[in-house]
N, C-alpha and C positions, 0 to 999 in steps of 0.2 A: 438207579434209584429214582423214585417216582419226584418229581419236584417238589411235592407238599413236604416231605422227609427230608429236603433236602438242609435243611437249618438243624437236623439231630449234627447230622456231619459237621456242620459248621462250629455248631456248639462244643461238641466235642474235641474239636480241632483248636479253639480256642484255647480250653483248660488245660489240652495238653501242650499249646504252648509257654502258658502260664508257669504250666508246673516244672519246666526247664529254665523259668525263673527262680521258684523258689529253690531248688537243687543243686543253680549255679551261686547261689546265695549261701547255700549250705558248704560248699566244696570250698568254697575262695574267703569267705570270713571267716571265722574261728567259729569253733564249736558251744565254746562259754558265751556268746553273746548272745544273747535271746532279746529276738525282735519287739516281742509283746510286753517285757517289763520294761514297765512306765518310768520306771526311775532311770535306765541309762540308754533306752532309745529313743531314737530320732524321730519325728513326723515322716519323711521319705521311708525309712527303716521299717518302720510299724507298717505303714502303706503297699512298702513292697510285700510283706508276711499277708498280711489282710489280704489282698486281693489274689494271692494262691490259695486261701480259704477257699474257693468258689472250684478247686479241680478235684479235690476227692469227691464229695457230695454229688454233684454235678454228673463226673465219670460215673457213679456206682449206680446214681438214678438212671442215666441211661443205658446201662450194662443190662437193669429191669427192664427198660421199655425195649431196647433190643429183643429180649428171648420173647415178648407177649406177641413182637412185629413177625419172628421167627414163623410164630406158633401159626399169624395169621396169613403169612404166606403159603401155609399149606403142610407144616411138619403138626405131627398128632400129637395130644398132650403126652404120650406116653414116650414118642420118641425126645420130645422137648425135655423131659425129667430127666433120660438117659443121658440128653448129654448136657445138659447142665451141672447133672455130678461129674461126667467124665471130666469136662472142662475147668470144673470146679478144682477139682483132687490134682488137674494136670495144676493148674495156677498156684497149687500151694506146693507145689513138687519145685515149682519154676523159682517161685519165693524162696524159697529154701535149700536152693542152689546156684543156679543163674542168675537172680538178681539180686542175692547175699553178695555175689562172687564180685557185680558189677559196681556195690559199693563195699565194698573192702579191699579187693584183691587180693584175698588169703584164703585158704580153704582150711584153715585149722581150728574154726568152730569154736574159739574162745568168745567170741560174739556173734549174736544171731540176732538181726532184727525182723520183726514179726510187720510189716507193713501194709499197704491198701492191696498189692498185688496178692497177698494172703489171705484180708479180710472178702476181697472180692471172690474168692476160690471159695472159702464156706458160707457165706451170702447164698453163693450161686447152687452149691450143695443143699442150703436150707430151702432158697426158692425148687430146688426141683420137689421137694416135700408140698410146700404152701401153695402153690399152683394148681394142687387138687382141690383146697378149698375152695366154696362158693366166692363170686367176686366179692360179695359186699360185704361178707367174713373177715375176707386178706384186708380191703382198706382198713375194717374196724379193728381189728386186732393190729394192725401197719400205726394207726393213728391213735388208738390207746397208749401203743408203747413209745410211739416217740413222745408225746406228748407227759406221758409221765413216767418215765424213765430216770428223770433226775431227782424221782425220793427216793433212789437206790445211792444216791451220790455220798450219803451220809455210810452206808454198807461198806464196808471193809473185808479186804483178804484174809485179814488177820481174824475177823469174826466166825471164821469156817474151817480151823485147823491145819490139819493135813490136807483139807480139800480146799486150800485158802488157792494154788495157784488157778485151779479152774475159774475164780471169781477175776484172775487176773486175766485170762481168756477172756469171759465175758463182758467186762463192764469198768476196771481198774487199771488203767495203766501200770505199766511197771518195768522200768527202767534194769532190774536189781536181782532177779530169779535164778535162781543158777543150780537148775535139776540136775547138774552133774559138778563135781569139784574145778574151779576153776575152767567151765564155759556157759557163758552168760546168756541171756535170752530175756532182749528188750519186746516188752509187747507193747506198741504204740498204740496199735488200731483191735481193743475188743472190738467182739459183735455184737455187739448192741450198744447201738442202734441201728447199726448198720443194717443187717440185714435187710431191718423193715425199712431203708430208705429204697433199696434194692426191691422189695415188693410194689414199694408205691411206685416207683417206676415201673414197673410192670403194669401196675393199675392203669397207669397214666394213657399205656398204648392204647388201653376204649376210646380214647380222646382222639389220639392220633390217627386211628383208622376213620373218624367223621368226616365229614363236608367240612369243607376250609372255612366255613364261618362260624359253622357252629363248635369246629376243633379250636379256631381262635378266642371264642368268647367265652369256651370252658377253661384253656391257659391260662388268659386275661386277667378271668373273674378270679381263680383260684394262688394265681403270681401276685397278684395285687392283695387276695386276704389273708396270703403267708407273708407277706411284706410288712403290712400293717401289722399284723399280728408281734412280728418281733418289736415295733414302734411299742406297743403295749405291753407285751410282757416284759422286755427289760427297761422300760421306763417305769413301770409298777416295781422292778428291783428286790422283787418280794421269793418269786421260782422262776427257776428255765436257767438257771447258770451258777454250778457253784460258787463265783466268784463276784459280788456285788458291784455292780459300778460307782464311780464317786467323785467329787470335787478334788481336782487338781493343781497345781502349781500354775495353770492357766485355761484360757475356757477351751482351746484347741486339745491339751492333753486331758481336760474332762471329757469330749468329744470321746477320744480315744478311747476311754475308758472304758466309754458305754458301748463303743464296739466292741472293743478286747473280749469275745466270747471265747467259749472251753471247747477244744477242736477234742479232745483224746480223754475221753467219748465225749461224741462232737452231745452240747447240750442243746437244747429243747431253741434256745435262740439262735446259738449257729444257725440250725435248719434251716429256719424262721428264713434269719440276712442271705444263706445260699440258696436253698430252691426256690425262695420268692420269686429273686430277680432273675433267677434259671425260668422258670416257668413263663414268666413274662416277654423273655429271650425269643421262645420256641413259639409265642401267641403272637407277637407284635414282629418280627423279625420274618421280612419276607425278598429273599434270598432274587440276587438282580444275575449269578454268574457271573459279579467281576471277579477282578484280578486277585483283591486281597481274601474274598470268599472261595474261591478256586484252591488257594494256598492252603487254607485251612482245612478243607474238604480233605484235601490230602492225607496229612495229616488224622482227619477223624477219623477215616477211612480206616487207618492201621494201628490203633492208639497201643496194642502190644508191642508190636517190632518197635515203634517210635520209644515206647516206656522204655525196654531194655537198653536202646542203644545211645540215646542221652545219657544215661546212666554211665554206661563205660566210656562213651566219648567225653566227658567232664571229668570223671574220676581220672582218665589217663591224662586228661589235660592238665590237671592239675598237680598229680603226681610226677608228670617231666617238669613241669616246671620248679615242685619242690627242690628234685633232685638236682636242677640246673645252679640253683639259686645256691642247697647245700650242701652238694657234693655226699649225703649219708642216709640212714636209711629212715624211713617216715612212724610219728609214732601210730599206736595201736590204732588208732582211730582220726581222722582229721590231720591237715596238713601244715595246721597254725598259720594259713595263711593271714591277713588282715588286709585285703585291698577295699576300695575304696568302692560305695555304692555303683559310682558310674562304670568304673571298671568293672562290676560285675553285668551290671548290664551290659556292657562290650562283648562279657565272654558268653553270656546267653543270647544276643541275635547272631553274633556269628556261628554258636553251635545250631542254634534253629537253622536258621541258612545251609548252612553246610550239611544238615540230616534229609533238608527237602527233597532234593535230587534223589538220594539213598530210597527214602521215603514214599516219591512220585513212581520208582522203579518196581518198589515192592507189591504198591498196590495194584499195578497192572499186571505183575504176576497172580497174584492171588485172586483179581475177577479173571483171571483165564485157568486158574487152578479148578479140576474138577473131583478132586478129592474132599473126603470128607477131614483131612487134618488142616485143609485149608480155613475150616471155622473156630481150630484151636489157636491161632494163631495170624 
């Protein structure tokens, strides 16, 4: 990889070691305790939640600026649409088996959750469409819609009948769906906005193919007026989050407050706090080859294989341990664990650690791979 690129890697390697934070957070404390209400969490608690904010957004943006680097390394728009669906439709085949399988460990289909490795598979499907548009088309319609996307926040499932679950597809969380009798279907991550974060990354590689000054001063300028930008819209408190910020029990959990944005679907401010300081990342971040950039590279290098096998490596961790502790069988979901902050942190560097090797092995198979299934994966 050329060295000017070489901070995509890095960046990516980051979020996805983050996001085996927020996962070993998910596994090891109980399911009923949500990070972001104000009323029964912690400063550290909320802190550790907040700063995995920055690995969906982040990954999906550059899942976009990946296929544009694709496109300008020499593959034709027309082969680039091909397999953008291909990979697309593989990634929600994957979600909807393999990485159902690697947090639950059941194959009975009572629960199915719809996640980012899902939202990225129809992202990637819709981008192989929007790629044909003119570029300054994809930005405007990219930034129209995220931009105002949250006067749909008042729209309901319930205002469309029978056709109420496709709204839950698009734009409605919903925990609750149950197209067949007794098996459920959580959908976390509609598409939209997604997608179009996944366009503007795409956008973004015009940037990334310039002269390294002028590639920096277009991150820079543009990191710096999505940053600002969330300073003003949720301090106005007015749109860009269904959920107002507000005066708290102290000025630290006002703070909070004002952070606490709506990830599912991510609002208009989200974006704002993640791709700001993503973009500023990739502008100011100029990559020396040490030790702890090396690690990460790794890591960004393979962010699929890493996705799936964090996954099962934490689920099975934590499932011997239930079973050590209770000798019986674990319920439908979640392991009731309750350990304690720092203990989760313990179990997430050690599973980082311990995947690197796995990890470092994988990706020198796959630059030595000359197959074309080496790009699904």
């Amino acid at each position: 990889m050329k060295a000017r690129l070489a901070s995509i890697d890095v960046l990516r390697g980051l979020v996805m070691v983050l996001m085996a934070l927020d996962h070993a957070r998910d596994f090891f404390t109980s399911f009923d305790i949500d990070p972001t209400d104000l009323k029964t969490t912690t400063v550290p608690l909320f802190l550790t939640r907040f700063v995995t904010h920055y690995c969906a957004p982040v990954f999906i943006f550059l899942a976009g600026t990946s296929a544009y680097l694709s496109r300008a390394n020499g593959k034709t728009l027309g082969a680039l649409s091909r397999l953008l669906v291909t990979r697309g439709l593989f990634l929600v085949v994957l979600e909807l088996s393999v990485v159902r399988f690697c947090w639950l460990f059941n194959v009975d289909y009572r629960l199915t959750f719809l996640q980012v490795i899902w939202v990225i598979g129809w992202s990637m499907v819709a981008l192989a469409g929007l790629i044909h548009l003119p570029m300054r088309e994809l930005v405007g319609m990219s930034v129209l819609i995220i931009l105002g996307h949250n006067v749909l926040d008042h729209v309901h499932a319930s205002n469309f009948g029978t056709l109420g679950p496709l709204w839950y597809v698009l734009h409605e969380q919903n925990w609750q769906w149950e197209p067949l009798k007794g098996h459920r279907v959580a959908i976390m991550y509609p598409l939209i906005p997604w997608v179009f974060v996944m366009t503007l990354g795409y956008a973004c590689g015009v940037w990334i193919e310039k002269p390294r000054e002028e590639r920096r001063r277009a991150l820079v300028y543009s990191g710096a007026l999505l940053t600002a930008g969330f300073f003003v819209v949720r301090g106005a408190n007015l749109y860009g989050d269904p959920h107002a910020w507000s005066v708290q029990k102290s000025s630290v959990f006002t703070v909070l407050s004002f952070f606490n944005v709506e990830k599912y679907p991510p609002s208009l401010t989200y974006l704002l706090i993640t791709l700001g300081p993503a973009l500023l990342f990739l502008g100011l971040f100029d990559p020396k080859n040490g030790l702890f950039e090396r690690a990460l590279t790794v890591f960004g290098r393979v962010p699929l294989f890493y996705y799936v096998f964090h996954l099962f490596v934490l689920n099975a961790l934590a499932l011997g341990i239930y079973l050590a502790r209770t000798g019986h069988r674990p319920p439908a979901i979640g392991y009731e664990h309750r350990w304690s902050l720092a203990a989760v942190y313990a179990v997430w560097i050690s599973v980082v650690g311990a995947l690197y090797p796995l990890c470092r092995w994988y990706g020198r198979k796959k630059g030595q791979g000359k197959s074309i299934i080496w790009s699904y994966i």
